[in-house]
C-alpha positions as CSV (number, residue, x, y, z in Angstrom):
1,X,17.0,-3.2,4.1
2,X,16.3,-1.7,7.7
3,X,18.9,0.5,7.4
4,X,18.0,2.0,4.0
5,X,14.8,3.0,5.6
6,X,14.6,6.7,6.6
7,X,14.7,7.2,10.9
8,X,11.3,8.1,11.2
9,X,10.2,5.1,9.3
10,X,12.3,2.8,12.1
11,X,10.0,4.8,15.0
12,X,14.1,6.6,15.5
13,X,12.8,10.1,14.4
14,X,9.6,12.2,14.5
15,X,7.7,11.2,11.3
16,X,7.9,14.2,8.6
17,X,5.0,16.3,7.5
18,X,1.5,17.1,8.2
19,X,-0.7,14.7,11.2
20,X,-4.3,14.5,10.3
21,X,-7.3,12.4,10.4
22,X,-6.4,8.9,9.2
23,X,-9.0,6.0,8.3
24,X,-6.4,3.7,9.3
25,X,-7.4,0.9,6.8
26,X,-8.2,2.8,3.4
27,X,-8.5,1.1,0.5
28,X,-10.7,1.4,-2.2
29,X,-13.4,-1.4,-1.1
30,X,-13.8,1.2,1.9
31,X,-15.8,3.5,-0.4
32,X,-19.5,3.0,-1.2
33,X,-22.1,4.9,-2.9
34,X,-24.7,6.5,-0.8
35,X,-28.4,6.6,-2.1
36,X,-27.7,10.0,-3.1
37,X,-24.7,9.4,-5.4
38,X,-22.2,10.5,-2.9
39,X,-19.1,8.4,-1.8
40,X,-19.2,7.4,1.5
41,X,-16.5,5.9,4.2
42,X,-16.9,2.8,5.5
43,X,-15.0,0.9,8.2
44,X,-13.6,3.7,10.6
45,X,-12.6,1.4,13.4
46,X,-9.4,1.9,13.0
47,X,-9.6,5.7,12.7
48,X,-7.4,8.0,14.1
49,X,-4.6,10.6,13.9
50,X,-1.1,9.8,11.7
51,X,0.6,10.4,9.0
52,X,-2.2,10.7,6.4
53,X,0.3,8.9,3.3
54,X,-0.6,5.6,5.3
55,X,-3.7,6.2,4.2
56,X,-2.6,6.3,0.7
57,X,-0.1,3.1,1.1
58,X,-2.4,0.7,-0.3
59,X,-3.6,2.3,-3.7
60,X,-0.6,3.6,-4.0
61,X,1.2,-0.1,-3.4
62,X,-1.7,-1.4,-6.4
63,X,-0.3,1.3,-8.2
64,X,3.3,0.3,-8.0
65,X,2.6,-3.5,-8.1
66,X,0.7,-3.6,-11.8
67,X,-2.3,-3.7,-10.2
68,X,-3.9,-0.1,-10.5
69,X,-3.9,0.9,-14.0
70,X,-2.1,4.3,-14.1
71,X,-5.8,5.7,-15.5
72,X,-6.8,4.8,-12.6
73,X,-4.2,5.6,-10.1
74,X,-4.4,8.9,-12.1
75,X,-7.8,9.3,-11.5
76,X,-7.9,8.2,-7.7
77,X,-5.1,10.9,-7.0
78,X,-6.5,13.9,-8.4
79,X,-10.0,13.0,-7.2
80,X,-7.8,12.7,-3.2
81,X,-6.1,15.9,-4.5
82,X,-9.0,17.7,-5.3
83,X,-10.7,16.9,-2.3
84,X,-8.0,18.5,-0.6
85,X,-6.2,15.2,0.5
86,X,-3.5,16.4,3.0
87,X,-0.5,13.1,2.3
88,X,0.3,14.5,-1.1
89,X,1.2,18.0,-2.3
90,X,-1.9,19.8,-3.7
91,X,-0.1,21.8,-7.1
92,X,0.3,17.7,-8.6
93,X,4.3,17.6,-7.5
94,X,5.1,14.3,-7.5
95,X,3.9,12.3,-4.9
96,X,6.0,9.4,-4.4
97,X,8.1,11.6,-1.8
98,X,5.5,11.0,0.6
99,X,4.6,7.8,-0.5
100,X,7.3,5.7,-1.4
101,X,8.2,4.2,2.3
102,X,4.5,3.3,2.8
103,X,3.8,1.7,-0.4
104,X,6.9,-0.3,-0.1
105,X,6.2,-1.5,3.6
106,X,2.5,-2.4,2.5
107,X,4.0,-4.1,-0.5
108,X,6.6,-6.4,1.8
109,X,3.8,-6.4,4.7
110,X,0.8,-7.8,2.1
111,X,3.2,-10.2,0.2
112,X,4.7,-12.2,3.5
113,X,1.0,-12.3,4.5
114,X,-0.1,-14.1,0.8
115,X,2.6,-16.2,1.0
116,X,1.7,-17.6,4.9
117,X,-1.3,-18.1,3.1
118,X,-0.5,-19.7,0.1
119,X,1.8,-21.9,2.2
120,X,-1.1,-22.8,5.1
121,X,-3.5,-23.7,1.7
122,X,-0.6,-25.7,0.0
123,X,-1.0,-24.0,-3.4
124,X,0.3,-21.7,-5.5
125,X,0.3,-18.0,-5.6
126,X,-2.3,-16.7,-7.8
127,X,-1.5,-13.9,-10.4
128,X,-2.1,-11.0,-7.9
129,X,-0.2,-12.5,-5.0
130,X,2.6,-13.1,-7.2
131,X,2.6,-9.3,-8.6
132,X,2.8,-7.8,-4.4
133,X,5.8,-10.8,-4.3
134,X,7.7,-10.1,-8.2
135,X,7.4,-5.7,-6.4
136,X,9.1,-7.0,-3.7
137,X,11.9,-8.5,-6.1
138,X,12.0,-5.5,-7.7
139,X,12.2,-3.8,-4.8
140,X,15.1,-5.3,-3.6
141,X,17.1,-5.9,-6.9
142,X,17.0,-9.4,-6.5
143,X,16.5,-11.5,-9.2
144,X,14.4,-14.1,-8.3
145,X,12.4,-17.5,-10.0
146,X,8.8,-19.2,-9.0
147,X,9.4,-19.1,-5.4
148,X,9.1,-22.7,-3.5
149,X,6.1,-22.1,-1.3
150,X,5.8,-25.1,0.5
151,X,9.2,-26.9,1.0
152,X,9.1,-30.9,1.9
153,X,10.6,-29.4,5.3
154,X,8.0,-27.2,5.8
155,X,4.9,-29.7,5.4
């Protein structure tokens, strides 16, 4: 799987496109509703210059996963686009070109942290959790059952 990545993705090649202003943590419980009606971004702690399709990974991973409708992944990216968003191209191109690698890696990344979870709580993966881990089977091409979270040897 390492290899498959592209070099700038293993930190072996300058990253491609466009640096801008990053939130660093977007997602879409980072917006809120100002008194006026206006959106407003919360959280900027982690805020800083990248790759702006990071900040796209994790809708864009919901997307991908089942769990953004695509009315509403729809909706998200041509309010981002309109907005003048930098990560994706502006005329509606497809976007995936810029945000396949960090939707996958927030896929693997989110799914290996529900299932340490899961694990730690000895239960079992609730629906979401097991959408992030059945994209990472899909992912991979591997065909794959209700995974054993919490082996005898584990316990």
């Amino acid at each position: 799987a390492w290899a498959g990545l592209p070099s700038w993705a293993r930190d072996e090649a300058p990253a491609p496109g466009p640096r801008a202003l990053c939130h660093g943590d977007l997602h879409l419980g980072q917006l809120v509703r100002g008194p006026d009606g206006r959106w407003l971004l919360i959280d900027v702690d982690d805020l800083g210059v990248g790759d702006p399709a990071w900040d796209l990974a994790r809708p864009a991973a919901w997307f991908a996963c089942g769990l953004l409708s695509p009315q509403e992944w729809t909706r998200f990216l041509d309010a981002y686009r309109d907005a003048g968003g930098p990560a994706v191209p502006a005329d509606g191109a497809d976007p995936w070109s810029t945000l396949d690698v960090p939707a996958r890696a927030l896929t693997v990344q989110t799914a290996a942290l529900v299932i340490v979870k899961a694990v730690a709580a000895d239960r079992p993966l609730d629906e979401v959790e097991q959408a992030l881990v059945d994209a990472c089977a899909r992912m991979s091409g591997v065909e794959v059952g209700p995974p054993e979270l919490a082996p005898d040897t584990t316990k």
